[in-house]
C-alpha positions as CSV (number, residue, x, y, z in Angstrom):
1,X,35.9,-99.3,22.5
2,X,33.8,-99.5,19.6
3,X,34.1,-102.7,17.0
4,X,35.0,-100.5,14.2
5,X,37.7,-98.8,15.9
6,X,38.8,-102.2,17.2
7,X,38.9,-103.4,13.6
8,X,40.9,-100.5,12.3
9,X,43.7,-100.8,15.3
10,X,43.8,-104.3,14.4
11,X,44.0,-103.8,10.3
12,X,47.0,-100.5,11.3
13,X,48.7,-103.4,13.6
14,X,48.6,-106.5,11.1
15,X,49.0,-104.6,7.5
16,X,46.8,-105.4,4.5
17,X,46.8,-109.5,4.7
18,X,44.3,-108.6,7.7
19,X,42.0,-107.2,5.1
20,X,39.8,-110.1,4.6
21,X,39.4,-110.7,8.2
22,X,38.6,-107.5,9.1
23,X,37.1,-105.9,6.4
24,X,37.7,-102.0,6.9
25,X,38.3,-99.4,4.6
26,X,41.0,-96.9,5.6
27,X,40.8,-93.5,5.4
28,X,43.2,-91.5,3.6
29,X,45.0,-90.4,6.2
30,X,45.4,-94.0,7.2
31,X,45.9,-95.4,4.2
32,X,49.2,-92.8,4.1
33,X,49.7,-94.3,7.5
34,X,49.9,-97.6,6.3
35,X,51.9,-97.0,3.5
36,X,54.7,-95.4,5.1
37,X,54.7,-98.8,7.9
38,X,54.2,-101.1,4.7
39,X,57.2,-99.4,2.9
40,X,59.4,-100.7,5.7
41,X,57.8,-104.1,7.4
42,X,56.2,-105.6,4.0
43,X,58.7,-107.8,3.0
44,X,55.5,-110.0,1.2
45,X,55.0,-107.2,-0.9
46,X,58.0,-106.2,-2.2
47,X,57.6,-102.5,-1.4
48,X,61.0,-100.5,-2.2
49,X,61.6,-100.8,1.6
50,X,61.5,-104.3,1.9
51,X,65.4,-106.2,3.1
52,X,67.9,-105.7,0.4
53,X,71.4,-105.2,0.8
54,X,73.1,-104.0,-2.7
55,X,69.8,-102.7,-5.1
56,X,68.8,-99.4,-3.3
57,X,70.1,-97.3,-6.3
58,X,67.7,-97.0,-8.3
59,X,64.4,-98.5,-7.0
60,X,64.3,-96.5,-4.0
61,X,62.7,-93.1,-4.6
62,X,59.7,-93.7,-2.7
63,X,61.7,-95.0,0.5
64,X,63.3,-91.6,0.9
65,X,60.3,-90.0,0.7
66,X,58.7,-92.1,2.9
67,X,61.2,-92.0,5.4
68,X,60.5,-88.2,5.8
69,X,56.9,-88.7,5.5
70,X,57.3,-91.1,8.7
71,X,57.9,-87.7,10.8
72,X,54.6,-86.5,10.0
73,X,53.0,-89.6,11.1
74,X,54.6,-90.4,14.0
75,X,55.8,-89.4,17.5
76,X,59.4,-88.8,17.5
77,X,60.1,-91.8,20.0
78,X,58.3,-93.8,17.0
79,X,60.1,-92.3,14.0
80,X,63.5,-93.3,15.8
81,X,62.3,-96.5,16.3
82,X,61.4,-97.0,12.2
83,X,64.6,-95.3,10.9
84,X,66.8,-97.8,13.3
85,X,64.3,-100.7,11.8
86,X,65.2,-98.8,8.3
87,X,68.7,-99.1,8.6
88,X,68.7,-102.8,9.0
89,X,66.0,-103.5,6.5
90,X,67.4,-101.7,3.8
91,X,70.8,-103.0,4.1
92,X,72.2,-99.6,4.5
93,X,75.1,-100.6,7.7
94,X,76.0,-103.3,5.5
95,X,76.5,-102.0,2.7
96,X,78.5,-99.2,4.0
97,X,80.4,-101.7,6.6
98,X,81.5,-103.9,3.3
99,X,83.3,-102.5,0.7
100,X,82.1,-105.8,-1.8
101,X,78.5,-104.4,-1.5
102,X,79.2,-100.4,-1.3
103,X,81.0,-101.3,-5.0
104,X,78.0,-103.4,-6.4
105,X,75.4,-100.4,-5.5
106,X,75.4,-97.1,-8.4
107,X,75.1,-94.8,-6.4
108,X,72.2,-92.0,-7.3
109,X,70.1,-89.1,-6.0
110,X,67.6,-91.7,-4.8
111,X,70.4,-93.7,-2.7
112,X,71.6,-90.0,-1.4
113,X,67.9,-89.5,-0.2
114,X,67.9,-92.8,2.1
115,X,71.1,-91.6,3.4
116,X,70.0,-88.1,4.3
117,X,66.9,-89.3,5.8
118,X,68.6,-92.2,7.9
119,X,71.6,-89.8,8.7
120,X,70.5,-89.2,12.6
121,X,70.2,-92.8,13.1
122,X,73.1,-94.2,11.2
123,X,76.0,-96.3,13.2
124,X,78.7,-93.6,13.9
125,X,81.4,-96.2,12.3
126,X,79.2,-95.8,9.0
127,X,78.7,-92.4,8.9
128,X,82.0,-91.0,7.1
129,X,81.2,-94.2,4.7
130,X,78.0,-92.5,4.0
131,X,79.8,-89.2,3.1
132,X,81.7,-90.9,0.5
133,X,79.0,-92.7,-0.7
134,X,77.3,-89.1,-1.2
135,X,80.6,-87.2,-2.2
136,X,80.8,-89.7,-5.5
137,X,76.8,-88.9,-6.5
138,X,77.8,-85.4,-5.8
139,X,80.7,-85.4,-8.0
140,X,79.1,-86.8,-10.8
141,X,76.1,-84.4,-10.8
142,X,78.8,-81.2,-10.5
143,X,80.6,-82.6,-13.5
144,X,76.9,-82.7,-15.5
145,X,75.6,-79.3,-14.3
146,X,77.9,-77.3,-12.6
147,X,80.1,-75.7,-15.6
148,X,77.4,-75.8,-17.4
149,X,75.5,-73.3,-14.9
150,X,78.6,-71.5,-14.6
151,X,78.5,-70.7,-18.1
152,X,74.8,-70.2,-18.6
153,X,75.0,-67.5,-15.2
154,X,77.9,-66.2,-15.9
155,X,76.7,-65.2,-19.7
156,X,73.7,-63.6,-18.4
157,X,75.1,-61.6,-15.9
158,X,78.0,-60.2,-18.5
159,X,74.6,-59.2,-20.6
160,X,73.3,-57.5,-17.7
161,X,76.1,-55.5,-17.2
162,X,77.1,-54.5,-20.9
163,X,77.4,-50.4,-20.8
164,X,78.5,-48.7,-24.1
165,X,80.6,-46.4,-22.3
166,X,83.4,-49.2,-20.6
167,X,86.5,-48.1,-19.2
168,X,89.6,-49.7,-21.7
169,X,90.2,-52.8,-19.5
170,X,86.4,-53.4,-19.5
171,X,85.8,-53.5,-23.5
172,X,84.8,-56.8,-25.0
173,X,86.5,-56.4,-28.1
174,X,85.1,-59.5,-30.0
175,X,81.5,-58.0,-29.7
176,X,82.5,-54.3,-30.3
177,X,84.3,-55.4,-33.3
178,X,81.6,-57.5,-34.6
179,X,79.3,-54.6,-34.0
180,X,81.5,-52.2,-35.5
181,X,82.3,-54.3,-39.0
182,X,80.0,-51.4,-41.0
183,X,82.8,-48.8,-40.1
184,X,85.5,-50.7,-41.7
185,X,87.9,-47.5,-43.2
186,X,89.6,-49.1,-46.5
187,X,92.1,-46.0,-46.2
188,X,93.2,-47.1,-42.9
189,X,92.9,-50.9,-43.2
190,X,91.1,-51.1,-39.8
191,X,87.6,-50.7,-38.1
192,X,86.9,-47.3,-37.1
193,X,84.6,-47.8,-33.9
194,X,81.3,-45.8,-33.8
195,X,80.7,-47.3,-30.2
196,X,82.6,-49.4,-27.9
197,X,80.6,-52.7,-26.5
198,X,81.8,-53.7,-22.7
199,X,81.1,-54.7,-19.4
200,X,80.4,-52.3,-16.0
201,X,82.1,-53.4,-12.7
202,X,82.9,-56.7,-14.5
203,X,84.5,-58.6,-11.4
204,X,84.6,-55.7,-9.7
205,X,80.9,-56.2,-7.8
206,X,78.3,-58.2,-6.8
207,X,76.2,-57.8,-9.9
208,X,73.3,-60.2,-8.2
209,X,71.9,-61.5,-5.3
210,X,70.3,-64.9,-5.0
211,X,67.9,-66.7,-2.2
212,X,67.4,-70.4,-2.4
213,X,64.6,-71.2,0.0
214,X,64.4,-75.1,-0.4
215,X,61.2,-77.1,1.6
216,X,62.7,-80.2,2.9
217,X,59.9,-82.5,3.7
218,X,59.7,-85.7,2.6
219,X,58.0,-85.1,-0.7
220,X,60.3,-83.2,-2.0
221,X,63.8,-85.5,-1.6
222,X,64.7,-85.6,-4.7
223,X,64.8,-81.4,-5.0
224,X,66.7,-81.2,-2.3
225,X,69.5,-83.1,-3.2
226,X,69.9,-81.4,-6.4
227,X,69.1,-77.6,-5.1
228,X,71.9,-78.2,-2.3
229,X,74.4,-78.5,-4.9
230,X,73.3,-76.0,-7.4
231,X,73.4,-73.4,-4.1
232,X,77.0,-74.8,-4.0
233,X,77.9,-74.4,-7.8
234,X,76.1,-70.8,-7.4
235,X,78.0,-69.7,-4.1
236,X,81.1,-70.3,-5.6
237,X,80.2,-67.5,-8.0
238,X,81.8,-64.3,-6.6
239,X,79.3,-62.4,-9.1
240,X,76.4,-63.4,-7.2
241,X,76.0,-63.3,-3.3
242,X,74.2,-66.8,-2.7
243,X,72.4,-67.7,0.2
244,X,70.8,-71.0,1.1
245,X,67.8,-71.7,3.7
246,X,66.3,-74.8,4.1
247,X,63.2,-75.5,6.0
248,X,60.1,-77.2,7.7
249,X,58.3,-76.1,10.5
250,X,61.4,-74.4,11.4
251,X,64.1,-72.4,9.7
252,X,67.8,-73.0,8.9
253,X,70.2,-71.1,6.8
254,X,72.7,-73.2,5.5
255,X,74.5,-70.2,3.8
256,X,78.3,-70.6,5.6
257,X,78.1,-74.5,4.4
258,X,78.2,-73.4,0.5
259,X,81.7,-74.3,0.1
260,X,80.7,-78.3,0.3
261,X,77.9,-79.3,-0.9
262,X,78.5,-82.2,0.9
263,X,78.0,-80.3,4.0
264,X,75.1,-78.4,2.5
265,X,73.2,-81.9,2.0
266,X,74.0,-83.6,5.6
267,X,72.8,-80.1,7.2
268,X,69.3,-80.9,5.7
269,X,66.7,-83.2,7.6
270,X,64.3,-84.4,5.0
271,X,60.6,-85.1,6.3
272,X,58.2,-83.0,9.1
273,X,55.4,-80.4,8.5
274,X,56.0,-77.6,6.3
275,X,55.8,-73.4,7.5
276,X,56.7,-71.8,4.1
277,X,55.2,-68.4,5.3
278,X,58.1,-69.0,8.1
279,X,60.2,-69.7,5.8
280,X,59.6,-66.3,3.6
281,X,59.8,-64.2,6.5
282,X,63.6,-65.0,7.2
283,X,64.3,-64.6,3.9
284,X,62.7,-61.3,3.5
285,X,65.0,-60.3,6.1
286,X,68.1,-61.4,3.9
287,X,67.4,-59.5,1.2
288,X,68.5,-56.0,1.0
289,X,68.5,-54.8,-2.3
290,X,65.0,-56.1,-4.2
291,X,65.9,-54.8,-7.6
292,X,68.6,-56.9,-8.0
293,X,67.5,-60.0,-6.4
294,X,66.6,-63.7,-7.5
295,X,64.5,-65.6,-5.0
296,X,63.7,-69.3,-5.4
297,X,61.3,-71.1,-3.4
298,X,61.2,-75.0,-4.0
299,X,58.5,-76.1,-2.6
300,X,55.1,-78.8,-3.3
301,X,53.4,-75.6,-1.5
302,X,51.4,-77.7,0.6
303,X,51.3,-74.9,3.8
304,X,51.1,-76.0,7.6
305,X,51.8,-72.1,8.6
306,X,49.4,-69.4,7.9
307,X,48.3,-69.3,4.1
308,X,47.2,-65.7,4.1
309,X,51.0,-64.4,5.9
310,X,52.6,-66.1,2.9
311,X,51.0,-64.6,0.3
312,X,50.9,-61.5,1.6
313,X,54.7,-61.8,2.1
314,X,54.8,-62.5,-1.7
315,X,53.0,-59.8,-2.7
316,X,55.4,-57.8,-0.9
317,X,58.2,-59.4,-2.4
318,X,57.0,-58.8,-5.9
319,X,55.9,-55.6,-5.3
320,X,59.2,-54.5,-4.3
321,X,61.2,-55.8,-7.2
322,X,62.5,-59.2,-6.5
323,X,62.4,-61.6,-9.4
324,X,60.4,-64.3,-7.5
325,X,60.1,-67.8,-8.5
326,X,58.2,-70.7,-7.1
327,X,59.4,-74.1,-8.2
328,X,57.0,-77.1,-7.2
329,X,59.8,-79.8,-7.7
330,X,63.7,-79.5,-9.3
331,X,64.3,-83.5,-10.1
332,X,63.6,-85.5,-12.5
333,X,60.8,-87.6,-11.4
334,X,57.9,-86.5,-13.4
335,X,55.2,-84.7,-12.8
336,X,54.9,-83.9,-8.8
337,X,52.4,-83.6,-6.7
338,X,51.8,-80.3,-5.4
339,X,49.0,-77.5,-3.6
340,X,47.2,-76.5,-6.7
341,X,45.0,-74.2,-5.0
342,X,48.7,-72.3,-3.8
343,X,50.4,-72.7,-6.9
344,X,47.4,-70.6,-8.6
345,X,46.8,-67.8,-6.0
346,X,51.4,-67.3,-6.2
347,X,50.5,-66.8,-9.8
348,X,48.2,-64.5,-9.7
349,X,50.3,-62.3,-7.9
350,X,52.8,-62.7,-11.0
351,X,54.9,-65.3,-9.1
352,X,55.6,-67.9,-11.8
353,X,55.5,-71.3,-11.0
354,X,55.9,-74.8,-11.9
355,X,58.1,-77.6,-11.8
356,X,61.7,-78.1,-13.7
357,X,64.2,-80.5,-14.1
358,X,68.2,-80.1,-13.3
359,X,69.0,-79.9,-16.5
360,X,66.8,-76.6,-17.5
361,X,67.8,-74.9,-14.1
362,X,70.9,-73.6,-15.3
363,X,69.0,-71.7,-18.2
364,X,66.5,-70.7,-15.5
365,X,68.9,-68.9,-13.4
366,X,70.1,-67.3,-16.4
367,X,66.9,-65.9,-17.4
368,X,66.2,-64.8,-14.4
369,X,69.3,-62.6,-13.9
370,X,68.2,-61.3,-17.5
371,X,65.1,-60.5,-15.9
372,X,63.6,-62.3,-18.5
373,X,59.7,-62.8,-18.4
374,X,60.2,-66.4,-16.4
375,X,56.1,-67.3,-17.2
376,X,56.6,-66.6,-21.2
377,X,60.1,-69.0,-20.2
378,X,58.6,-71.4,-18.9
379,X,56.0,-71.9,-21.3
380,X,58.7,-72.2,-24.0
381,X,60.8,-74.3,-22.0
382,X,58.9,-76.9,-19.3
383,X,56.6,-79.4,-21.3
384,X,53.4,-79.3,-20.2
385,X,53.5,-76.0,-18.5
């Protein structure tokens, strides 16, 4: 074996304190290597990753990441190996073993990441601990976004489906009143209505259909977490028909779990490769009527499939009518990281795309179901786009 290969094993094996004696610069790809085994075994360094047993809340983004990057890296036999290691490192069977800790931690999208990513390898006498744990961070987020998406959704799709021509028990009074003031009849003492304002098939139909296509690799945690439960919030919506695939390198529709998003988030596996263009094609096959469809791919775009499938299949999608929407990150966590080389050629084709918070999702959706122009939207509304 050649000395410089010896000396690389050797740094890989011993971590960064070996950099002195060995002297050898990592490539990138080791370099990501080593950061993923430095996030867990480091305890020098005091990597978010290092033993803890009651501060993962907040200060551990990058673990959950990591620990889906780890698949990518690794052999399976290895990744089981570094989860289990995980587990104990990060405090996360004691902390759900003893109530005294699980009370001292605030529980967050970060802390619901680690749990998602460890869920395979968790003790079984932890695991419904672990549900709780994610059941309170879900709570909380429902009662900061979900009526307000309720309300943002359900206000565009009553603007969609104004007619001027409603049947009685479909007239919106306030707004035909309001447009009718200029009719007031003095000799009758009313409004005399020159044309009644309303709503077609209000409650009666499915006025939309919506695909949330959500890449679950280990980049993208955080936009997991928070997509799963806006699917939820929207499936609960008997206005729209909701359905919800996550993916990697393969493909799983998570559409009959929308009534929990607990469920929703423990059916996810964050980390592995990535086959958006996979991912596309199933949900092609879901979508039945283009014109009145809202498709929503959250991806970093970084594509392991074939790059030239998945645009094609966007073109298509376009083409046909469907208000398509790329979103390189929905979380809160700054600018992301993403394929900018994909994210241009998806625009081109009139896809928009960027990244957006949880927050502006809710107006996003509504837009959409507007059919809005989501590029002029975003421009307005996502700061630095």
């Amino acid at each position: 074996m050649p000395d410089d290969e010896r000396l690389r094993r050797w740094r890989m094996v011993l971590g960064s304190e070996a950099d002195p004696e060995t002297g050898t610069a990592l490539s990138a790809a080791d370099r990501s290597v080593d950061a993923a085994l430095a996030a867990l075994y480091d305890a020098e360094r005091g990597e978010p990753g290092t033993k803890r047993s009651a501060g993962l809340g907040s200060s551990a983004p990058r673990v959950a990441r990591w620990l889906g990057d780890i698949r990518q890296y690794f052999p399976s036999t290895v990744v089981q190996v570094m989860q289990r290691d995980a587990v104990e490192r990060l405090g996360i069977t004691r902390m759900l073993m003893e109530p005294e800790l699980l009370n001292a931690v605030e529980p967050d999208v970060h802390l619901v990441s680690t749990l998602l990513a460890l869920n395979e390898v968790m003790p079984e006498e932890t695991k419904q601990t672990a549900r709780e744990v994610v059941g309170r961070v879900v709570a909380e987020l429902e009662a900061r976004l979900a009526e307000r998406t309720r309300a943002a959704v359900s206000g565009a799709l009553n603007r969609a489906g104004r007619t001027g021509r409603p049947r009685h028990s479909d007239i919106d009074w306030d707004r035909t009143i309001r447009a009718n003031l200029k009719h007031f009849s003095p000799a009758l003492g009313t409004i005399v209505p020159d044309r009644l304002v309303g709503y077609a098939r209000r409650n009666h139909a499915v006025q939309r259909d919506v695909v949330l296509a959500i890449d679950q690799s280990g980049s993208m945690a955080e936009s997991v977490v928070y997509a799963g439960l806006f699917g939820a919030v929207l499936g609960s919506m008997r206005a729209l028909r909701t359905s919800l695939v996550v993916f990697d390198t393969a493909v799983v529709d998570l559409t009959d779990e929308l009534d929990d998003p607990v469920d929703v988030l423990f059916g996810t596996q964050l980390g592995g490769g990535t086959d958006i263009n996979r991912a596309v094609a199933y949900c092609e096959q879901l979508i039945t009527r283009p014109g009145e469809t809202v498709m929503v791919l959250i991806s970093d775009l970084y594509e392991g499939g074939i790059r030239e499938e998945l645009l094609r299949r966007a073109r298509h999608l376009v083409e046909s009518g469907v208000q398509l929407i790329a979103l390189l990150a929905l979380s809160d966590s700054g600018t992301p990281s993403y394929d900018a080389e994909n994210a241009a050629a998806l625009a081109d084709l009139g896809v928009p795309t960027f990244a957006c918070t949880p927050e502006l999702f809710p107006d996003l959706m509504a837009a959409a179901i507007r059919r809005d122009d989501i590029s002029a939207w975003a421009a307005a509304n996502v700061a630095g786009d």
